[in-house]
mmCIF file of the N, C-alpha and C atoms, coordinates in Angstrom:
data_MODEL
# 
_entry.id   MODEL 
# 
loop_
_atom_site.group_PDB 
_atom_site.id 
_atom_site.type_symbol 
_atom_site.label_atom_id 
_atom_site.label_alt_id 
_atom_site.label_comp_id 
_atom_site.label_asym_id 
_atom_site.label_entity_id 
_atom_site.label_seq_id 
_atom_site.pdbx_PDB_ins_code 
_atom_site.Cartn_x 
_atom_site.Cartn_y 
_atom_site.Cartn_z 
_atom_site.occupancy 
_atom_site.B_iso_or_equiv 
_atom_site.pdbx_formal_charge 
_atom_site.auth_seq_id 
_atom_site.auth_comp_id 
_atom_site.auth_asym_id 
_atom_site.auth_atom_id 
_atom_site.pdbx_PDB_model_num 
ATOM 1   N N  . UNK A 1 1  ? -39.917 -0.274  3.787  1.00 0.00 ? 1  UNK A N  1 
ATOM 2   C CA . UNK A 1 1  ? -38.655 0.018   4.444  1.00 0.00 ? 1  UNK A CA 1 
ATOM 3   C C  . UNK A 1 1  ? -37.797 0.818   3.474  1.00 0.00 ? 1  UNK A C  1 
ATOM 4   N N  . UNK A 1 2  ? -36.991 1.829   3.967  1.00 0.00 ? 2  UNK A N  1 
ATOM 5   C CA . UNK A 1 2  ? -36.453 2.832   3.034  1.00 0.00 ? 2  UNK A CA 1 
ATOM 6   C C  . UNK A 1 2  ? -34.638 1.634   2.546  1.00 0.00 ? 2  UNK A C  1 
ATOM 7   N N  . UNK A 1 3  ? -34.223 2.684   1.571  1.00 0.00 ? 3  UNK A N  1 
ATOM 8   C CA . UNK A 1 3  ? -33.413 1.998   1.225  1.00 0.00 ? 3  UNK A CA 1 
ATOM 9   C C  . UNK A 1 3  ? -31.951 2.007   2.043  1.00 0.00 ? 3  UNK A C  1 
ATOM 10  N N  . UNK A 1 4  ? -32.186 3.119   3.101  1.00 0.00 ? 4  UNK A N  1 
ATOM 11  C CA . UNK A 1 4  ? -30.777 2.927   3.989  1.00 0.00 ? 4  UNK A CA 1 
ATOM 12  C C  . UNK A 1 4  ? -31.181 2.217   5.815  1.00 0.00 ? 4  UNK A C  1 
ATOM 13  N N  . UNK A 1 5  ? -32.675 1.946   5.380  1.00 0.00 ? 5  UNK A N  1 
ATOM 14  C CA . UNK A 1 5  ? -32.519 0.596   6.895  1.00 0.00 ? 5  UNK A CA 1 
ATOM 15  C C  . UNK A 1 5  ? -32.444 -0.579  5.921  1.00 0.00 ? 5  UNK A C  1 
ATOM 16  N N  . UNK A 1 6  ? -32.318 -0.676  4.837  1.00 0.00 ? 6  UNK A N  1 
ATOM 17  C CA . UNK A 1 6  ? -32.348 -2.007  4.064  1.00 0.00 ? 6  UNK A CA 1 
ATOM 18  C C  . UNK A 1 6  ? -30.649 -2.183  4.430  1.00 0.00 ? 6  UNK A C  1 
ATOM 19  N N  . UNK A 1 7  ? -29.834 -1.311  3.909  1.00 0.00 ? 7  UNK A N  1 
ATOM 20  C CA . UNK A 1 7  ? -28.857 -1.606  3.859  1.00 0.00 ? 7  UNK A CA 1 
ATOM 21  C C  . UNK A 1 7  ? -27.785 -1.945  5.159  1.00 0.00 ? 7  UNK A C  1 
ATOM 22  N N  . UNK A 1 8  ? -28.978 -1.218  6.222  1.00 0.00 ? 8  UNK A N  1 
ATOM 23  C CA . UNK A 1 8  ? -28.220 -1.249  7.452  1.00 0.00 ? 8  UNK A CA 1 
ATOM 24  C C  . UNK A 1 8  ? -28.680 -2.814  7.891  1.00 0.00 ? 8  UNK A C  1 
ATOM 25  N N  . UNK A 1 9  ? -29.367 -2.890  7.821  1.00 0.00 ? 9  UNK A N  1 
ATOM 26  C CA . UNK A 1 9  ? -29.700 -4.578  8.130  1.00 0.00 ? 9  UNK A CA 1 
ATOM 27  C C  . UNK A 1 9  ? -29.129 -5.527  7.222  1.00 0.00 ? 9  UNK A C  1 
ATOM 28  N N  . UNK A 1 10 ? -29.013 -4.855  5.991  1.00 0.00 ? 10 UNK A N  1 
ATOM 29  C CA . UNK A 1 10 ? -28.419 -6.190  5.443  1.00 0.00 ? 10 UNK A CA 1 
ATOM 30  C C  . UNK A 1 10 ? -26.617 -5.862  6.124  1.00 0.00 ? 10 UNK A C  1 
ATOM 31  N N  . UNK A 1 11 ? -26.036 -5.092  6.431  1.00 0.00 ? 11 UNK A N  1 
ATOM 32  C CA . UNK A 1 11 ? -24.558 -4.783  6.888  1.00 0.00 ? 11 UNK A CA 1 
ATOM 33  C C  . UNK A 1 11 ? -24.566 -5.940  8.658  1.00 0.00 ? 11 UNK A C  1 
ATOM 34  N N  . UNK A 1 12 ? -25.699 -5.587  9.091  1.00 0.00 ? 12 UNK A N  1 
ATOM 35  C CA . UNK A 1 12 ? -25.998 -6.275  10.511 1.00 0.00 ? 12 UNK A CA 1 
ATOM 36  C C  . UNK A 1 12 ? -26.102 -7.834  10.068 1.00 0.00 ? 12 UNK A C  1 
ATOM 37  N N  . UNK A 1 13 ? -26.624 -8.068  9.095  1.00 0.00 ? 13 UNK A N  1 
ATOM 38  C CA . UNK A 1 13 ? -26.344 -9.660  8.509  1.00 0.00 ? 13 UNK A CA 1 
ATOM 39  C C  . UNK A 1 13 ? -25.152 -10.177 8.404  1.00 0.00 ? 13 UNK A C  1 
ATOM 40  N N  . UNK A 1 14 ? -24.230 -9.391  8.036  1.00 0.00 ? 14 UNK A N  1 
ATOM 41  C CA . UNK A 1 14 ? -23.264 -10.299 7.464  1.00 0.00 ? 14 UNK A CA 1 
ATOM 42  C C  . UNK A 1 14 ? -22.326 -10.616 8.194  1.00 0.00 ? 14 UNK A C  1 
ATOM 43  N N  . UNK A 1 15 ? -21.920 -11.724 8.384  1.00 0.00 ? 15 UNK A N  1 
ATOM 44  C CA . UNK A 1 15 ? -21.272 -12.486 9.434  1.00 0.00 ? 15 UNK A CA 1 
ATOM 45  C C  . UNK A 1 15 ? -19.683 -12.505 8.967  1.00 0.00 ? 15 UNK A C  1 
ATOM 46  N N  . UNK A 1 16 ? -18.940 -11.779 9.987  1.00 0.00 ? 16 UNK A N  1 
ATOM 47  C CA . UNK A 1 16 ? -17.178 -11.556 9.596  1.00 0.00 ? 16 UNK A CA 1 
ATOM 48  C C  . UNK A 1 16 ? -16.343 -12.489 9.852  1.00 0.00 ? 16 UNK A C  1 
ATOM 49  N N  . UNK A 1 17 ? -16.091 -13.541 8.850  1.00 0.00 ? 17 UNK A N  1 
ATOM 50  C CA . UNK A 1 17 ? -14.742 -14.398 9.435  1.00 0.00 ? 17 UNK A CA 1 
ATOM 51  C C  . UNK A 1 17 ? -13.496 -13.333 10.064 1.00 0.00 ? 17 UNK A C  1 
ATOM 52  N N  . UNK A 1 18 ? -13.559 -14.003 11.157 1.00 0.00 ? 18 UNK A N  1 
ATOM 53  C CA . UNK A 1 18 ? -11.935 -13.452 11.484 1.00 0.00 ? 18 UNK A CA 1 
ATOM 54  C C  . UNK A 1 18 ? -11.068 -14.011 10.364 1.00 0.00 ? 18 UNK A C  1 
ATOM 55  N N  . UNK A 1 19 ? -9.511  -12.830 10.720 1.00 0.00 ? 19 UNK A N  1 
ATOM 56  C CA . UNK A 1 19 ? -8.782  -13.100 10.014 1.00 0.00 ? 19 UNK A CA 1 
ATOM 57  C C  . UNK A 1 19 ? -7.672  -14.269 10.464 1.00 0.00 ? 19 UNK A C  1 
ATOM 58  N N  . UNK A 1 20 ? -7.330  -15.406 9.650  1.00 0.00 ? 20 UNK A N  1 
ATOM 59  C CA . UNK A 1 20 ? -7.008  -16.308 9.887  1.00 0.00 ? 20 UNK A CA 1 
ATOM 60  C C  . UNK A 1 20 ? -5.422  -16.287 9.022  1.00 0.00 ? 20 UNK A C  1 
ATOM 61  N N  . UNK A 1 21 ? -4.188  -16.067 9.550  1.00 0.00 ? 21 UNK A N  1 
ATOM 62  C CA . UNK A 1 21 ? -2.874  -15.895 9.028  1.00 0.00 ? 21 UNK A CA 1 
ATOM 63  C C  . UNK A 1 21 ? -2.694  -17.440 8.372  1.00 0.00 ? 21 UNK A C  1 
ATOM 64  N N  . UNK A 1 22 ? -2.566  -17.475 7.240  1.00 0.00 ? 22 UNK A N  1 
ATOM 65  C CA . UNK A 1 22 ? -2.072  -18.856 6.675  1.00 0.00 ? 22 UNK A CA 1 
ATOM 66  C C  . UNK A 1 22 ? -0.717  -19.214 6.961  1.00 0.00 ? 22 UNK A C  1 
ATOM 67  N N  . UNK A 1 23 ? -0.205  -20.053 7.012  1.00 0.00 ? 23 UNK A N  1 
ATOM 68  C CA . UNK A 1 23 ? 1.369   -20.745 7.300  1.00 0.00 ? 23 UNK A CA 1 
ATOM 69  C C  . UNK A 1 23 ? 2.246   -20.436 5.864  1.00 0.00 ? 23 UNK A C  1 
ATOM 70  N N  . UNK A 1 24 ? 3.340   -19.771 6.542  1.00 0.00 ? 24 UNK A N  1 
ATOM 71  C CA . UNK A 1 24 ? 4.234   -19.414 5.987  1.00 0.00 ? 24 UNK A CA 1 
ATOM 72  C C  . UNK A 1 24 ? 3.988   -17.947 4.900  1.00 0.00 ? 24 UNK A C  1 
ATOM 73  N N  . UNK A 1 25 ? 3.492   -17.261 5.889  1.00 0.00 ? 25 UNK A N  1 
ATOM 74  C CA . UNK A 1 25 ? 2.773   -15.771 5.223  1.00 0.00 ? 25 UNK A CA 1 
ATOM 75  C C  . UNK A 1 25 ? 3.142   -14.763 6.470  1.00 0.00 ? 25 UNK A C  1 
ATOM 76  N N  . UNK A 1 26 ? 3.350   -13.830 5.828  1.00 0.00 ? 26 UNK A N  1 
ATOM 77  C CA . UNK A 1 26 ? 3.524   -12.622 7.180  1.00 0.00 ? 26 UNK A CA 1 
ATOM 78  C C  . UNK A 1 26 ? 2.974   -11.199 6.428  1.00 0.00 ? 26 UNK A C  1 
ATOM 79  N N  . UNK A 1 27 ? 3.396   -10.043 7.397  1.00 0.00 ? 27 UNK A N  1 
ATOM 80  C CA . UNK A 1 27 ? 3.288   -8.623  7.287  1.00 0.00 ? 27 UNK A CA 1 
ATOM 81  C C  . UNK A 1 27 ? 4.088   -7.808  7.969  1.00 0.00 ? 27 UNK A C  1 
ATOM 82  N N  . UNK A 1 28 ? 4.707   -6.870  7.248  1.00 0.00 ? 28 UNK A N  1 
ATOM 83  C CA . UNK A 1 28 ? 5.410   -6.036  7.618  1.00 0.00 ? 28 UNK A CA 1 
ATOM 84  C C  . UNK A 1 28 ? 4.794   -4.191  7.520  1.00 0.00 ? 28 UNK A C  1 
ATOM 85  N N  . UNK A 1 29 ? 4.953   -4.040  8.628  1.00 0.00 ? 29 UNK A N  1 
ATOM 86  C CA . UNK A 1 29 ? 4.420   -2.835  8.170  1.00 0.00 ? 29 UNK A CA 1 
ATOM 87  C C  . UNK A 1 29 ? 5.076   -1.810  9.477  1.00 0.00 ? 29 UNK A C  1 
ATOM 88  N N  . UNK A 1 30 ? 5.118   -0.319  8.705  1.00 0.00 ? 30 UNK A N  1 
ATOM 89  C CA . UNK A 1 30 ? 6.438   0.956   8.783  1.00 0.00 ? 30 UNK A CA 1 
ATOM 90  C C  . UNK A 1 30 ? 6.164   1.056   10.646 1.00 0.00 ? 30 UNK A C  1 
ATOM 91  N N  . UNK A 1 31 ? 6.995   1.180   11.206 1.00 0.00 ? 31 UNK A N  1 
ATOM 92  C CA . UNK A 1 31 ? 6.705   0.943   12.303 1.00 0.00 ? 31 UNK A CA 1 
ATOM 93  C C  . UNK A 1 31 ? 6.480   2.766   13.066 1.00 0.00 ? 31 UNK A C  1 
ATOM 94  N N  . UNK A 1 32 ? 5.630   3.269   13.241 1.00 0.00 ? 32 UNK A N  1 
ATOM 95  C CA . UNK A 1 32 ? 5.335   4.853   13.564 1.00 0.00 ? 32 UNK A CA 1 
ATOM 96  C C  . UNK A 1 32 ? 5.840   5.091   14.738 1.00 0.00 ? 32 UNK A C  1 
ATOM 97  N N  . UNK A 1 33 ? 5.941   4.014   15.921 1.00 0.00 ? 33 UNK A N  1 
ATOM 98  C CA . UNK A 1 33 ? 6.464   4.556   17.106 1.00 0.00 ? 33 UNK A CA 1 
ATOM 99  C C  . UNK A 1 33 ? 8.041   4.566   17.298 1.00 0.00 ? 33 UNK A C  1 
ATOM 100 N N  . UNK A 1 34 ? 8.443   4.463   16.055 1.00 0.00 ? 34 UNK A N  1 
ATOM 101 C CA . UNK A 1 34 ? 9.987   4.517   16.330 1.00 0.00 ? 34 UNK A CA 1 
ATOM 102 C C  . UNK A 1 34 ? 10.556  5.734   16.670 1.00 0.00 ? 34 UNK A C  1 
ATOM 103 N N  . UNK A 1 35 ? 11.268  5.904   17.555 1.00 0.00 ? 35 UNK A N  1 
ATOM 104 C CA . UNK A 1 35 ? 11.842  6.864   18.119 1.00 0.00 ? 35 UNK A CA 1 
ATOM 105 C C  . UNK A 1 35 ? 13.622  6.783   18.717 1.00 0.00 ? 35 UNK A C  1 
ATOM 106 N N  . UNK A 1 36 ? 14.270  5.722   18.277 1.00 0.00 ? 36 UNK A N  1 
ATOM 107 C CA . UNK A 1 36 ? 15.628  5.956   17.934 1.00 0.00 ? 36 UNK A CA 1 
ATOM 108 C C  . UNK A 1 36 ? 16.090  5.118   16.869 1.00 0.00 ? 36 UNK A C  1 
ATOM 109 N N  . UNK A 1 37 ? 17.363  5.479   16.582 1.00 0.00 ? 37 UNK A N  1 
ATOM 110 C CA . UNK A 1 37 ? 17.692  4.225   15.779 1.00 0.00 ? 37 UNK A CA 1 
ATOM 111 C C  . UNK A 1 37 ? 17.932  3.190   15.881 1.00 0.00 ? 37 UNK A C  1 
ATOM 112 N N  . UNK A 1 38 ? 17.756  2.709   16.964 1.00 0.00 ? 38 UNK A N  1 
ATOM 113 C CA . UNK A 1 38 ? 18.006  0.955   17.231 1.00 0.00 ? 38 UNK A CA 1 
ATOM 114 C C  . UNK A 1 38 ? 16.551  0.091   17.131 1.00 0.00 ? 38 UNK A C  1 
ATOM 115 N N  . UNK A 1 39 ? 15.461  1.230   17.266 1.00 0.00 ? 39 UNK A N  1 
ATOM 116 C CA . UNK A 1 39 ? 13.806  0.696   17.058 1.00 0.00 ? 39 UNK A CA 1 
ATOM 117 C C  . UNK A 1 39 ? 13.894  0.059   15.574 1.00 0.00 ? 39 UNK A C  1 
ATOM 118 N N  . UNK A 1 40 ? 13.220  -0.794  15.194 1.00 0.00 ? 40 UNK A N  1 
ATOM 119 C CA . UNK A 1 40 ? 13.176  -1.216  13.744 1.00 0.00 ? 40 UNK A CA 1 
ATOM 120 C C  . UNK A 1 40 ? 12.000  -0.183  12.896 1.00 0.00 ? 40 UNK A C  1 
ATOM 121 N N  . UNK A 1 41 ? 12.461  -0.259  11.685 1.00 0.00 ? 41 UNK A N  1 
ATOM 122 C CA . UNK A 1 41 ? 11.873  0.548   11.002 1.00 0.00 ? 41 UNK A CA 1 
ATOM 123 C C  . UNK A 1 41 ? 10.520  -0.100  10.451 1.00 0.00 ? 41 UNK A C  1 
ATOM 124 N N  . UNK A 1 42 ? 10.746  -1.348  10.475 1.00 0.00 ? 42 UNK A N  1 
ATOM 125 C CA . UNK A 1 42 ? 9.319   -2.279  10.527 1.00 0.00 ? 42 UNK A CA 1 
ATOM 126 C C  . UNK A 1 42 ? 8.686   -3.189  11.296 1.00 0.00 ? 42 UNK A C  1 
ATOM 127 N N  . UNK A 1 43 ? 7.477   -3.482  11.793 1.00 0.00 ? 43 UNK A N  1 
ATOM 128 C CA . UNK A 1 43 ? 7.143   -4.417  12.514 1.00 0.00 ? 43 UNK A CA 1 
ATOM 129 C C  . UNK A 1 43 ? 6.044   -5.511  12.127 1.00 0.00 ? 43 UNK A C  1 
ATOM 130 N N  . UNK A 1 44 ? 5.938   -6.330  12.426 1.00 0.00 ? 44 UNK A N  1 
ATOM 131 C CA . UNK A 1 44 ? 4.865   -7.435  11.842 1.00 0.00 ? 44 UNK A CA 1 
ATOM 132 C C  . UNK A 1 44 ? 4.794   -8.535  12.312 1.00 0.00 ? 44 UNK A C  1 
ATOM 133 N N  . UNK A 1 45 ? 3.969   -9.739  11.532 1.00 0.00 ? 45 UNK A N  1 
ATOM 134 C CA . UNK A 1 45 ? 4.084   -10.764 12.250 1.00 0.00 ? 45 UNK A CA 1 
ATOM 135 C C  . UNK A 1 45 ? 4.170   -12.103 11.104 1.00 0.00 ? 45 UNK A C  1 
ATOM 136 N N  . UNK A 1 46 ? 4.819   -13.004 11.437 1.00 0.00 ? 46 UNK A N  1 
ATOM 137 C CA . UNK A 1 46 ? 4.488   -14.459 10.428 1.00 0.00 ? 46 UNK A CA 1 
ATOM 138 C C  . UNK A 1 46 ? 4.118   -15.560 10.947 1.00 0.00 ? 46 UNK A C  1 
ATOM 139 N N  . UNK A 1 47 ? 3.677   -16.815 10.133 1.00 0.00 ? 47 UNK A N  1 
ATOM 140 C CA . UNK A 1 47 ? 3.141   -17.923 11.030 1.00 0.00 ? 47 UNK A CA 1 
ATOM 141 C C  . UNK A 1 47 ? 4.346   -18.738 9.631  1.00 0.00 ? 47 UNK A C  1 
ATOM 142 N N  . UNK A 1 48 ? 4.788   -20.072 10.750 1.00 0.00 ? 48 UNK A N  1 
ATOM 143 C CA . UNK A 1 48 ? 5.758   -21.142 9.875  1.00 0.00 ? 48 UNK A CA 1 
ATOM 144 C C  . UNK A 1 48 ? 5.674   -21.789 10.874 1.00 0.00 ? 48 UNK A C  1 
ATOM 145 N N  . UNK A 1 49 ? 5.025   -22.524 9.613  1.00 0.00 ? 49 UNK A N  1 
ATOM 146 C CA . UNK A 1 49 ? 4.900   -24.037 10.640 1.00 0.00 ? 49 UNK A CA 1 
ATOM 147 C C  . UNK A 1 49 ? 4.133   -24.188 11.884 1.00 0.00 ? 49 UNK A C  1 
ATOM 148 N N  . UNK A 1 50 ? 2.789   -23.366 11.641 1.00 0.00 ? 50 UNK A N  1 
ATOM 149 C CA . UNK A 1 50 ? 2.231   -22.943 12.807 1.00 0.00 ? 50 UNK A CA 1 
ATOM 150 C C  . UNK A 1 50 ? 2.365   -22.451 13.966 1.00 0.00 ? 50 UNK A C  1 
ATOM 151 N N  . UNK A 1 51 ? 3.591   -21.733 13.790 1.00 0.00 ? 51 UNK A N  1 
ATOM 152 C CA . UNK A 1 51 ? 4.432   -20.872 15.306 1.00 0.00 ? 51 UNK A CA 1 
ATOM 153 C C  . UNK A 1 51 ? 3.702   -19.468 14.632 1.00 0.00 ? 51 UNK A C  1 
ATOM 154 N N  . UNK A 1 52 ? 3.802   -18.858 15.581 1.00 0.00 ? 52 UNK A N  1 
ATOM 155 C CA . UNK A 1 52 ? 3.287   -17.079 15.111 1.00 0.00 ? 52 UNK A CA 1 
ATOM 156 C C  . UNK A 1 52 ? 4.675   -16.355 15.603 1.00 0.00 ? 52 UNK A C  1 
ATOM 157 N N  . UNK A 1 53 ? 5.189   -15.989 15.176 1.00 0.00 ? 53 UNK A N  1 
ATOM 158 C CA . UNK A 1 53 ? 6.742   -14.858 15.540 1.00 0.00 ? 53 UNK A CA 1 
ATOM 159 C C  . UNK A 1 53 ? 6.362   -13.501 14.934 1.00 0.00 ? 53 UNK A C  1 
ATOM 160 N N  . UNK A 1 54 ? 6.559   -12.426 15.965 1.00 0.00 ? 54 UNK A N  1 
ATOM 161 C CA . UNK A 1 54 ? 6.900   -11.113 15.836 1.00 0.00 ? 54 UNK A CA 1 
ATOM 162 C C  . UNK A 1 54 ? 8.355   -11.063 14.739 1.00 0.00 ? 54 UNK A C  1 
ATOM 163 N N  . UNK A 1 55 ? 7.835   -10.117 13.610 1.00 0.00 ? 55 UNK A N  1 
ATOM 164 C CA . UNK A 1 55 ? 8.852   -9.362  12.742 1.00 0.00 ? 55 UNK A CA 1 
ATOM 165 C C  . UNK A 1 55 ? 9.486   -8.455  13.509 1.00 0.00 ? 55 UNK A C  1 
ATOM 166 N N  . UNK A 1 56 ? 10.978  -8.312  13.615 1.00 0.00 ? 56 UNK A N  1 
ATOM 167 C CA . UNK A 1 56 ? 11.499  -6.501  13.584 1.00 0.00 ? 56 UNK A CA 1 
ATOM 168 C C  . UNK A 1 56 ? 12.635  -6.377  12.297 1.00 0.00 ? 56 UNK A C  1 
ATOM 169 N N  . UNK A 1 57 ? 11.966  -5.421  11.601 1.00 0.00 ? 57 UNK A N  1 
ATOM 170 C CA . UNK A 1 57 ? 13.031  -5.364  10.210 1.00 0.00 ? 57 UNK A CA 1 
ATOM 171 C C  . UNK A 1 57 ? 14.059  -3.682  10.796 1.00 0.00 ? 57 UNK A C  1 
ATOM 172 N N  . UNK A 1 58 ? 14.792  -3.463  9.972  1.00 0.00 ? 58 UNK A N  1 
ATOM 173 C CA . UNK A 1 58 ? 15.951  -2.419  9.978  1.00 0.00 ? 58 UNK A CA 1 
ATOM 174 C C  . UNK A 1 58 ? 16.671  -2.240  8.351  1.00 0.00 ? 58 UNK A C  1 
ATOM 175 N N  . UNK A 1 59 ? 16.347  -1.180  7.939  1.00 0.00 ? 59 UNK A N  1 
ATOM 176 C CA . UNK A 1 59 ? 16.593  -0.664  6.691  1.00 0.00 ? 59 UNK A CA 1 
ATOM 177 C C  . UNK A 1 59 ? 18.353  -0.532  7.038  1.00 0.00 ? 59 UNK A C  1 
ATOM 178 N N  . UNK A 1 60 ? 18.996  -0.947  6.186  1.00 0.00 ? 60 UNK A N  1 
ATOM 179 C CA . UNK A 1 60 ? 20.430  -1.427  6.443  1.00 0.00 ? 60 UNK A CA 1 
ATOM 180 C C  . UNK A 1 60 ? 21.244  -0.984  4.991  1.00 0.00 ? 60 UNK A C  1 
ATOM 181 N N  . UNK A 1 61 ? 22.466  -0.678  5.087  1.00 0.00 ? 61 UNK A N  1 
ATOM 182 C CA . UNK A 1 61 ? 23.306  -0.485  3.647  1.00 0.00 ? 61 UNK A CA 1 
ATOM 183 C C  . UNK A 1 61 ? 24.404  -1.197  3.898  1.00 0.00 ? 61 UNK A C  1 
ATOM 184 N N  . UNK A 1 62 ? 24.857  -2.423  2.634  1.00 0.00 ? 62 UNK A N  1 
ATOM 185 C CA . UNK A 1 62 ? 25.883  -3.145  2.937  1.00 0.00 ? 62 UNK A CA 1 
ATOM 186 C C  . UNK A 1 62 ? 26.954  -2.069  2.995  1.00 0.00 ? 62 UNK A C  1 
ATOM 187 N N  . UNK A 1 63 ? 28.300  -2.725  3.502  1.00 0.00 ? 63 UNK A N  1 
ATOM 188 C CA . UNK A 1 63 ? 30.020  -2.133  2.753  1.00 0.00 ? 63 UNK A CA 1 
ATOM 189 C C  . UNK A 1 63 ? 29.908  -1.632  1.494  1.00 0.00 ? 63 UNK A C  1 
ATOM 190 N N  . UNK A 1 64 ? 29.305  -2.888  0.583  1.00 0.00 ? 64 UNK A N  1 
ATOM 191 C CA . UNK A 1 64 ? 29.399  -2.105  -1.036 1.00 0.00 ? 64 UNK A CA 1 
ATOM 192 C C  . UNK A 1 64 ? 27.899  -1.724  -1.571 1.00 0.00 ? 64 UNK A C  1 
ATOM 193 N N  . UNK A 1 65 ? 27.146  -0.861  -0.379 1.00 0.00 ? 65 UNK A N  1 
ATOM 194 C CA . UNK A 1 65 ? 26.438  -0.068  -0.918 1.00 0.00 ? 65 UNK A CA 1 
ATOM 195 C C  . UNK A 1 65 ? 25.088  -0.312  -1.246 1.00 0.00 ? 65 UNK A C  1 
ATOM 196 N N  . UNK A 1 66 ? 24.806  -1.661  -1.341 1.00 0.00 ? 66 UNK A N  1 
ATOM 197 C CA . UNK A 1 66 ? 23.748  -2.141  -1.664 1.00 0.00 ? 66 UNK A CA 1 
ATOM 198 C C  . UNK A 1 66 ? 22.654  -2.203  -0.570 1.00 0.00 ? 66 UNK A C  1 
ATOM 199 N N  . UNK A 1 67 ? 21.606  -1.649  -0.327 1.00 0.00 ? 67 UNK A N  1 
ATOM 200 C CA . UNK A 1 67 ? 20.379  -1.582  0.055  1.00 0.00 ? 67 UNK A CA 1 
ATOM 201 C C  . UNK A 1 67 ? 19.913  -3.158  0.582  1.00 0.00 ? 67 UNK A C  1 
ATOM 202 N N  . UNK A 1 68 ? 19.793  -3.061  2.072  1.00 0.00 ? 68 UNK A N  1 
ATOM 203 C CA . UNK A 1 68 ? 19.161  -4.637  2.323  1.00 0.00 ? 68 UNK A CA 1 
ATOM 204 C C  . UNK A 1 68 ? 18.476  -3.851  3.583  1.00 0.00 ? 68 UNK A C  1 
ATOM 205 N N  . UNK A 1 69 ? 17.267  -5.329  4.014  1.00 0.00 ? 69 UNK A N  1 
ATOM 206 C CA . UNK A 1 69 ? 16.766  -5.249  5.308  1.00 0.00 ? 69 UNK A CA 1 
ATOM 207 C C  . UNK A 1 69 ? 17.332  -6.902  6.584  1.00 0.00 ? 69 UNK A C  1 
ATOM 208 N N  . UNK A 1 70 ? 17.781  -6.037  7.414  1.00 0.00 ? 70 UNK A N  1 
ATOM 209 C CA . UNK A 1 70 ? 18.106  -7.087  8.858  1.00 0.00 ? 70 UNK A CA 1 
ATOM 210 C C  . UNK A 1 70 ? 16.520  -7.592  9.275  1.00 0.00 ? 70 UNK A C  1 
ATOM 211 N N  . UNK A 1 71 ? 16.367  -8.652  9.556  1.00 0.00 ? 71 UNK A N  1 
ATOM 212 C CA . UNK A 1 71 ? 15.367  -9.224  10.118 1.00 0.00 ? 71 UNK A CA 1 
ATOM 213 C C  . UNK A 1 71 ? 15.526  -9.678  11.480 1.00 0.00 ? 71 UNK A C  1 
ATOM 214 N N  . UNK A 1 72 ? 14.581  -9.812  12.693 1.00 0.00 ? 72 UNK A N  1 
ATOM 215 C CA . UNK A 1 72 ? 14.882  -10.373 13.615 1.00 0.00 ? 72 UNK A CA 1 
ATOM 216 C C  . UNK A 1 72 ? 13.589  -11.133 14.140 1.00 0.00 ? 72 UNK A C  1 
ATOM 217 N N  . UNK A 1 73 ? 13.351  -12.413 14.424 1.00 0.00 ? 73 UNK A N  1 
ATOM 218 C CA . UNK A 1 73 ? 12.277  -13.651 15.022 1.00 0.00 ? 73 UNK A CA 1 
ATOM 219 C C  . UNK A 1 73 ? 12.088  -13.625 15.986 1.00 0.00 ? 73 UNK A C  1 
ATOM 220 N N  . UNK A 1 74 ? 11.003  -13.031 17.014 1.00 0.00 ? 74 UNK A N  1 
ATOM 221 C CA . UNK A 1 74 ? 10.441  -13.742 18.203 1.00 0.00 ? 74 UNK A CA 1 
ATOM 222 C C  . UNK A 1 74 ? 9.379   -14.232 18.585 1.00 0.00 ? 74 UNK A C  1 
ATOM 223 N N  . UNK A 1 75 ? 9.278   -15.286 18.632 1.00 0.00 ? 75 UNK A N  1 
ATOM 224 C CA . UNK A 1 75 ? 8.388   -16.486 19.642 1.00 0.00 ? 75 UNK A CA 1 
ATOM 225 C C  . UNK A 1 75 ? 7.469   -15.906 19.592 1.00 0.00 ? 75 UNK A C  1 
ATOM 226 N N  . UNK A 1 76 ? 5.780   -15.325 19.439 1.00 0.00 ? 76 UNK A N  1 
ATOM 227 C CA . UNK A 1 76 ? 4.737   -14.861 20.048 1.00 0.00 ? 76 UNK A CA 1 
ATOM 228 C C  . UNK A 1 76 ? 4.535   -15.431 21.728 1.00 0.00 ? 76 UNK A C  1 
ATOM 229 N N  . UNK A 1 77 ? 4.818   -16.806 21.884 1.00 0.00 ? 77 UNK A N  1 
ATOM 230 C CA . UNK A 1 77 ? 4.559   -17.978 22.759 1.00 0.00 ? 77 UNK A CA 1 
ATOM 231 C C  . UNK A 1 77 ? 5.364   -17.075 23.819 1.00 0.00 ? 77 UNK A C  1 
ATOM 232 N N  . UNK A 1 78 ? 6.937   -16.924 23.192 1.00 0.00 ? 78 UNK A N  1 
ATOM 233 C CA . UNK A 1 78 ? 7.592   -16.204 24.608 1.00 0.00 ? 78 UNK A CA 1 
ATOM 234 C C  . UNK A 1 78 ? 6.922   -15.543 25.352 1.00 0.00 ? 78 UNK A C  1 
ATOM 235 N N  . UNK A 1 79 ? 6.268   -14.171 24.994 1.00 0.00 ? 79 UNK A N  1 
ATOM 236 C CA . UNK A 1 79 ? 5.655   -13.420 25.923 1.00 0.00 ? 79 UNK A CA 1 
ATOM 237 C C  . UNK A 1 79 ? 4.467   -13.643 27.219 1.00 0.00 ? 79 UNK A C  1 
# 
């Protein structure tokens, strides 16, 4: 057997755990379909306490200037 059906069979072997979100872990990531400014500039998801909630972040500048992000929580369950 040559060395690229070796490898293709051994790739067909290997068995993929899904990905399993641990509690109290999330992801944020740049959100591409934004198309005004009220869309968040990030989207993602977290698990706490075994709830799963949708991220929406918003790149924000206080009064005095300082650089923060708004966060907002929803339910996965809601939908």
């Amino acid at each position: 057997m040559s060395i690229k059906k070796k490898a293709i069979v051994k790739k067909e072997e290997v068995k993929k755990t899904p990905f399993v979100q641990k509690d109290f872990t999330g992801a944020l990531f740049i959100n591409d379909r934004k198309e005004e400014d009220t869309h968040p500039d990030y989207k993602g998801s977290v698990v706490i306490e075994g709830v799963e909630y949708w991220v929406s972040a918003w790149e924000k500048v206080s009064q005095s200037g300082k650089d923060y992000m708004s966060l907002a929580f929803k339910s996965k369950e809601v939908e």
